[in-house]
Structure formats: structure tokens, C-alpha cells
C-alpha positions in Angstrom: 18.1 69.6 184.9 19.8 69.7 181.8 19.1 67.1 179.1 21.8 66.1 176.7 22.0 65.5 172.7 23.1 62.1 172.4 23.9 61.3 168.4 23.9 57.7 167.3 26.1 57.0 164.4 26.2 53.7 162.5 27.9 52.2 159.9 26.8 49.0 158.5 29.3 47.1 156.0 27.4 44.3 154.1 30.3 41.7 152.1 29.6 38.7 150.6 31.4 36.3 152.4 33.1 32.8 151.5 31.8 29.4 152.6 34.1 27.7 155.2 36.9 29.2 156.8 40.6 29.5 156.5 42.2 27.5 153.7 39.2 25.7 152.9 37.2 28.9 152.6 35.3 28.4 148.9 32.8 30.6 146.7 29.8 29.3 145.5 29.7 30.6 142.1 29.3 27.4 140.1 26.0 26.7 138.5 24.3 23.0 138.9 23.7 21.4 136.2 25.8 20.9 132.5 27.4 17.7 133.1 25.5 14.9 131.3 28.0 14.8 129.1 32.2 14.0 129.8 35.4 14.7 128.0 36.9 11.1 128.1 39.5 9.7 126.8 38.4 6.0 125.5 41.7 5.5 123.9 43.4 6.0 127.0 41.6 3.4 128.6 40.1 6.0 131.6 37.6 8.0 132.8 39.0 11.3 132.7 41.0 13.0 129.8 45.0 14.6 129.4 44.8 17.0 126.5 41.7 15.8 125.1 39.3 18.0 123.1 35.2 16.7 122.1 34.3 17.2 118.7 32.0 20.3 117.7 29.2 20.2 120.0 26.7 22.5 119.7 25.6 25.6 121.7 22.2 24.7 121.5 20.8 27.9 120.9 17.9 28.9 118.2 20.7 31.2 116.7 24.5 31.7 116.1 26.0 33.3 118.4 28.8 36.2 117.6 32.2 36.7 118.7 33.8 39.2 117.2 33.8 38.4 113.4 33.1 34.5 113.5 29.5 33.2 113.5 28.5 30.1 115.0 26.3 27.4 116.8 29.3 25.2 117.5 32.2 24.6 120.1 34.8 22.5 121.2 35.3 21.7 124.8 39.0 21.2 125.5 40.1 19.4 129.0 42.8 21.8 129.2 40.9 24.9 130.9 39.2 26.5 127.9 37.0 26.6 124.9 37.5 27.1 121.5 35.3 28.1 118.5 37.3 27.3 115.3 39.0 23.5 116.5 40.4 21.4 118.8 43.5 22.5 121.0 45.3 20.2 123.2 48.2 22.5 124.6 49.0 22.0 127.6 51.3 24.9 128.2 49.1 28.0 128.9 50.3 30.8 126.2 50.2 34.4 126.0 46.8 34.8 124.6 48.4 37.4 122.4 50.0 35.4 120.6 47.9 32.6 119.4 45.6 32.0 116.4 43.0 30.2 118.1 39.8 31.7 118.6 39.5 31.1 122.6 38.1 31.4 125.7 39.6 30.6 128.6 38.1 30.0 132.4 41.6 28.7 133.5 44.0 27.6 130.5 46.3 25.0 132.6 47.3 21.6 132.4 44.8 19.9 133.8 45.0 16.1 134.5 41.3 14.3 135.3 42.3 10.4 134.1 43.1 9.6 138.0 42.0 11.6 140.7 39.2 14.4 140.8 35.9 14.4 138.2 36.1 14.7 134.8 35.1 17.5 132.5 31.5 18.2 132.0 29.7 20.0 129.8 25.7 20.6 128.5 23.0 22.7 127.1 20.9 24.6 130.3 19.0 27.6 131.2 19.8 30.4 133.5 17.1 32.5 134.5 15.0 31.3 131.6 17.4 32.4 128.7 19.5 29.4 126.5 23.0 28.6 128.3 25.9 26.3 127.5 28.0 25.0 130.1 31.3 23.8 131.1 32.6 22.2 134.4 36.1 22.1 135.4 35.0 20.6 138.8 37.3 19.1 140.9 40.4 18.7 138.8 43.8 18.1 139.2 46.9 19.0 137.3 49.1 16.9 135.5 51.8 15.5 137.7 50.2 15.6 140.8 47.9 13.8 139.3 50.0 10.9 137.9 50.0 8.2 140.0 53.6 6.7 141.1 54.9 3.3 142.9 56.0 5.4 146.2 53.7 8.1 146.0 50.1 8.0 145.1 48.1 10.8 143.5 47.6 13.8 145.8 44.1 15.5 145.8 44.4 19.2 145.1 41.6 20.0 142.8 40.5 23.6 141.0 36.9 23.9 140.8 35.5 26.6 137.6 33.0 26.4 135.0 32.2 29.0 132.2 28.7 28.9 131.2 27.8 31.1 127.5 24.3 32.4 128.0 22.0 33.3 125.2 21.5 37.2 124.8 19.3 37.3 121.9 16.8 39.9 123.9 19.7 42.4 123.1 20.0 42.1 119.8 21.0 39.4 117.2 23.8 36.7 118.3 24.5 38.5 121.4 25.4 36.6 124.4 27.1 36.8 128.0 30.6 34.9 129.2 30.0 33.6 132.6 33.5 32.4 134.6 32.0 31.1 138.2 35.3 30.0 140.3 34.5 28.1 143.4 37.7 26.9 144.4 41.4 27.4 143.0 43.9 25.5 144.5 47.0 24.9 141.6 48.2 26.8 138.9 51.1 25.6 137.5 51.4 21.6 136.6 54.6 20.2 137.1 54.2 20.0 132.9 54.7 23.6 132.7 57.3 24.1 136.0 55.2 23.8 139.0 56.5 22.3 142.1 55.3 18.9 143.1 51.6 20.6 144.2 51.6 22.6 141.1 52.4 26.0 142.5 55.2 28.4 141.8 56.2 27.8 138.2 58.9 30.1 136.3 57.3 33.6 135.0 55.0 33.5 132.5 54.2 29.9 132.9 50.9 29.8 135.3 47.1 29.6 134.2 45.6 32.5 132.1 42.2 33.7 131.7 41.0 35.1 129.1 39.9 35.4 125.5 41.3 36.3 121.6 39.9 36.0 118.2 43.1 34.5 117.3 44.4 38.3 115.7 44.8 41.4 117.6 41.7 41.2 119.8 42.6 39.3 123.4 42.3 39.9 126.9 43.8 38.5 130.0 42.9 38.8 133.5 45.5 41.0 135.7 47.7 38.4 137.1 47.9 35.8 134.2 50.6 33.8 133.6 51.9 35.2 137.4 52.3 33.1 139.8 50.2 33.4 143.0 47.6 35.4 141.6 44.5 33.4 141.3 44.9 30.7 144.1 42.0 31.5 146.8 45.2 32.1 149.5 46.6 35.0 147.2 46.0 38.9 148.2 42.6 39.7 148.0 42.9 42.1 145.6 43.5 38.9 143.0 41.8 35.8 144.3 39.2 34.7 141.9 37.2 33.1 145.0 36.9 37.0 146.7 36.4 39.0 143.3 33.4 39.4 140.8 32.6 41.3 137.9 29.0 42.5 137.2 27.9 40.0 139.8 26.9 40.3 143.5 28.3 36.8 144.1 32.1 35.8 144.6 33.9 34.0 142.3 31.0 35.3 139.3 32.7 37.1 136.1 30.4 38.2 133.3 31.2 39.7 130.2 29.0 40.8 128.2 29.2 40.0 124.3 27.2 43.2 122.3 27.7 43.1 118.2 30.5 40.5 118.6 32.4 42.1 120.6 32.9 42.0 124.2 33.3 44.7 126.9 35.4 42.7 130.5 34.2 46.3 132.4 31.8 46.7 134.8 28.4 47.7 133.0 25.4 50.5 133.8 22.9 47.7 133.4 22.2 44.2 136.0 23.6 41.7 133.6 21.6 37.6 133.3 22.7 35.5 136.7 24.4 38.7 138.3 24.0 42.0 139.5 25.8 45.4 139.4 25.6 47.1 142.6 25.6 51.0 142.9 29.4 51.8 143.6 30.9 54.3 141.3 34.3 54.9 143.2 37.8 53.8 143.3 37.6 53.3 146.8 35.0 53.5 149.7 36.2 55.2 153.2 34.6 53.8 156.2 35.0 54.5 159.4 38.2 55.5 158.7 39.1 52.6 157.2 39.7 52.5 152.9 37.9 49.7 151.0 39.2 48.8 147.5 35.6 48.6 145.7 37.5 48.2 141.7 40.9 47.0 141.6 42.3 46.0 138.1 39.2 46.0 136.4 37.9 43.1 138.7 34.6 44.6 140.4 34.5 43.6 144.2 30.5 44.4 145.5 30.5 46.3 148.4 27.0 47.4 150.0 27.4 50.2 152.9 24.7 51.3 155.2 25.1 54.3 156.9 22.2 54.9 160.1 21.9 58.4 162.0 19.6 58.6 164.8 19.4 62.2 167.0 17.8 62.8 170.1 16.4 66.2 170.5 17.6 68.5 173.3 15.6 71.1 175.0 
């Protein structure tokens, strides 16, 4: 009788995948914790802020930190998406990071709206896996307009949901320290401020969020897709949804950037980076099974683990 080889050949493919399903599908890349303290307008006579900004609050860290040639221990938390190092900003419209003199960093610069619906702005001192970290929530927030409430319609509840958390780095070298953007959920990008529709989507060009970073000169960064409408929202193409992206991170939604000497590096780096970690894919793209998987797309690192099993029977 004649015995036959039978071959076994099986491909495993191992991706992260998002909590929920459909449209309500979220990541869960935000951090617990830095909120005992909210951005809150008193004047205003509310519990959330429009355009408000704390004071310098600081990093809480046993050194300054350095980005690129400023040195300090202090911030200010502004409600409008983003951070900055040298004062307050309260514009609403998000600019070409290019062209400001603001030394910035930017989760999500938008106009966001938390005085009626949604949480406001958090922010506090933490740890993440036992290093120093500073943290910011933009959980649950609305945009302005949407947010506003009106005789005959009331406020709708379309939130974003992002935090940036700085983590101390100072087992690298003086002042160092990583920029962590977690995204959870991104429903709006444009507020009806800046030319959204009435659930702050579709603005003109050049007039939805940006994420980023500058030194307020000729150093700045922007994620692919800022200022472009449909680019970040967890329905866009894959290949730009913050929610099914990472960067130095196994888990979706997680950017971290890595701040060396002042100055920082948005690639994807040789070594596992604090709160993340850089999986083994050197390619532009994987082929599986006949099928091509986009493992780096616009500099945005998308963790991909393959598993490949062969198993032979022996013939005689």
C-alpha cells in the first residue's frame, strides 16, 4: 500500500484588535489616573473650560526636562488639545504648526468645548512603569458648537477621548523624556468654530485637528493627515485612524516619541520604549498568504505579529 506525504501549512496572523465593534469600536490606550486636577473656568460660571489655559504647573519630576533648546520643570495645560512650555495659548483654530512661535505639543489641537456636555480636562503627576510621568486627559470631550446648548436643540454627545502623558527618561541621560499620545476614541475634528458641519466633521482644507509638536522656529512635526479632513476619526481608512495605528507601541491608539538631548525622533526605534513595545517587523509590507499587509505606513508603525507552523509527515 502506498503511503502518502501529507504537508501541513499554517499561517497564524496575531492583530491587536479594537474593543467593541462597528462604529463604537474604541482602543484602549489611555492610562488611568492624572485627573485630580481640572481645567475650569470659574469665571464662566461652569465646570468645564472654552479656551482656557492653567497656570504653570509643574512636571513634577526631580529634574528639567529638555526639548530641544528650552529647559524646564513647568507647563501649561491648555483645554484646546495641547500643551505648551513657554505660556498660555487659547487659539481655538488649529494652525500649521509651522508657523507658530509657541513652543507646543499637540495630542489633538481643536476647538474643544467641555463647559456643557462631556468631562472636563484633567491633568496630574503619575508613574508609568515606575519612572516620573505627567499627564493630560482629553476624555470625553466635545467641540465647540455641538457643544453649545440651544432653545430647539440641546447639546449632542459626540466626544473625542486622548491623553498625552510626558514620562521621565532620566535613565537615558540628563532631561530626557518620552511623549506618549494614547487615543481611545476620535469622533470630531472640526468644530463648527473652525468650519465643521453641525457634528464637527468636514471643515474647509487646512482647518481640522493637528498633531504634533514645534519649538516655535524651524523645528515641528505633524502627523500625516493634519489639518485634512477625515484622517484621524476611528471610521477613516485604516491606514490613518489613530484608534488602529501605533508607534513604538504594541497597543492601538499608543504613540511614543522618544525625546534624546532635546530633541525628538517620531520614527520607529531599535530599542522597546517605557509603556510600549517595538515588535520585530523591519519591512514595508508583510505578504501572507497571498494577501499584502501594510506593517509602516507614513511613519505611523502598525504591530503586526505572524506565525508561520510547518508540520511534515514522513513517507516511506
Amino acid at each position: 500500500m502506498k503511503k502518502f506525504t501529507l504537508f501541513t501549512l499554517a499561517f497564524s496572523l496575531s492583530i491587536p484588535i479594537l474593543v467593541g465593534s462597528g462604529g463604537d469600536a474604541y482602543a484602549a490606550a489611555v492610562r488611568d489616573g492624572f485627573d485630580s486636577n481640572t481645567l475650569v473656568d470659574e469665571e464662566l460660571g461652569s465646570e468645564g473650560s472654552d479656551d482656557g489655559s492653567t497656570g504653570a504647573v509643574n512636571l513634577g519630576f526631580s529634574d528639567n526636562i529638555k526639548f530641544f533648546s528650552f529647559e524646564t520643570d513647568n507647563l501649561f495645560v491648555n483645554n484646546n488639545g495641547n500643551i505648551s512650555f513657554d505660556s498660555p495659548l487659547a487659539a481655538f483654530t488649529p494652525f500649521d504648526l509651522s508657523t507658530t512661535n509657541k513652543q507646543i505639543i499637540a495630542p489633538f489641537f481643536a476647538d474643544v468645548d467641555t463647559r456643557f456636555t462631556g468631562m472636563p480636562v484633567s491633568y496630574d503627576t503619575g508613574t508609568v512603569s515606575g519612572r516620573d510621568a505627567f499627564g493630560v486627559n482629553w476624555v470625553s470631550v466635545d467641540c465647540f458648537g455641538v457643544a453649545t446648548p440651544d432653545d430647539d436643540f440641546p447639546p449632542a454627545t459626540i466626544f473625542n477621548s486622548f491623553q498625552l502623558v510626558l514620562i521621565e527618561r532620566f535613565d537615558t541621560g540628563a532631561m530626557n523624556f518620552d511623549i506618549e499620545l494614547n487615543y481611545d476614541s476620535i469622533k470630531w475634528e472640526t468644530a463648527e468654530s473652525t468650519g465643521g458641519d453641525e457634528t464637527c466633521l468636514d471643515g474647509p482644507p487646512g482647518s481640522s485637528a493637528r498633531i504634533g509638536y514645534s519649538d516655535g522656529g524651524v523645528n515641528t512635526f505633524e502627523f500625516s493627515g493634519s489639518g485634512v479632513s477625515n484622517s484621524f476619526l476611528d471610521s477613516s481608512l485604516p491606514s490613518s485612524s489613530l484608534i488602529q495605528n501605533s508607534l513604538n507601541s504594541d497597543v492601538l491608539g499608543r504613540y511614543i516619541i522618544p525625546v534624546r538631548g532635546g530633541i525628538p525622533n517620531p520614527e520607529p526605534q531599535p530599542e522597546p520604549m517605557i509603556g510600549g513595545k517595538l515588535l520585530d517587523i523591519n519591512t514595508a509590507s508583510l505578504l501572507v498568504g497571498g494577501i499584502g499587509i501594510n506593517a509602516l505606513y507614513a511613519g505611523l508603525f502598525i504591530p503586526i505579529a505572524i506565525g508561520i507552523g510547518l508540520v511534515l509527515v514522513k513517507r516511506k
